[in-house]
N, C-alpha and C positions, 0 to 999 in steps of 0.2 A: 343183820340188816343188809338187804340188799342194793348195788350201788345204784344209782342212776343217772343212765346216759340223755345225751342231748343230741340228736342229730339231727341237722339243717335241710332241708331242700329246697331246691327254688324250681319252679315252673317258668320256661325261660320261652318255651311257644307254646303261648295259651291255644286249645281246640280240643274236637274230639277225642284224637289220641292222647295228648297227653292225660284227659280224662279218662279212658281206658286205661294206660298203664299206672296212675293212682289208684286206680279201682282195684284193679287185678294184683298191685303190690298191698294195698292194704289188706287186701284179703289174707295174702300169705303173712302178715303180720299180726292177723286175727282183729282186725278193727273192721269197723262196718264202713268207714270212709277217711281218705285224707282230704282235707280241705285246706286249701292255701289261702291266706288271706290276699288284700288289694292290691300288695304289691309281688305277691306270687309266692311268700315264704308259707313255707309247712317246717312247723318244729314239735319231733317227733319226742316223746321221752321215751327212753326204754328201760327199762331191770339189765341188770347187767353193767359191765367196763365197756367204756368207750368203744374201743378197738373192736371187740366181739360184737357189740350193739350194731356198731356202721355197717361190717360184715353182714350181717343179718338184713337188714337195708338193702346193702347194694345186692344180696340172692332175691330179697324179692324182687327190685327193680329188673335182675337180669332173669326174674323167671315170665317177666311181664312182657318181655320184650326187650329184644336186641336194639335196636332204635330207642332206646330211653336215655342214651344220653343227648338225641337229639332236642329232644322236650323237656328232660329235666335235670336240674343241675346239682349231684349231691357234693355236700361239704367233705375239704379233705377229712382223711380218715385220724381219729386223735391217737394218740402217741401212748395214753395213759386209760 
């Protein structure tokens, strides 16, 4: 059995870009979209540990664009 990760994001300036770089990170995570709900949270589950899971997150957020921490806000990284 494989583990599964929880990883948090928050949309902290809703607009175009931060829709692009959801876009463009989901893709590199193989999903057809991330969608935040109304108060801005996206929670992600992944296969994998924690640590390796977030990892994986933040390359695609940094392959989305360098400016994504201006628009979106990921949970620290877990320990376990």
């Amino acid at each position: 059995m494989v583990p599964e990760a929880v990883i948090r994001l928050r949309v902290i300036r809703r607009g175009r870009r931060a829709e692009e770089l959801l876009f463009t990170a989901a893709r590199r995570l193989g999903r057809d979209r991330l969608d935040a709900d109304d108060s801005g949270l996206i929670v992600l589950r992944l296969d994998g540990r924690g640590p390796k899971a977030w990892d994986t997150v933040r390359d695609a957020l940094d392959s989305a664009g360098s400016d994504w921490r201006q628009w979106i806000h990921l949970a620290p990284r877990p320990t376990n």
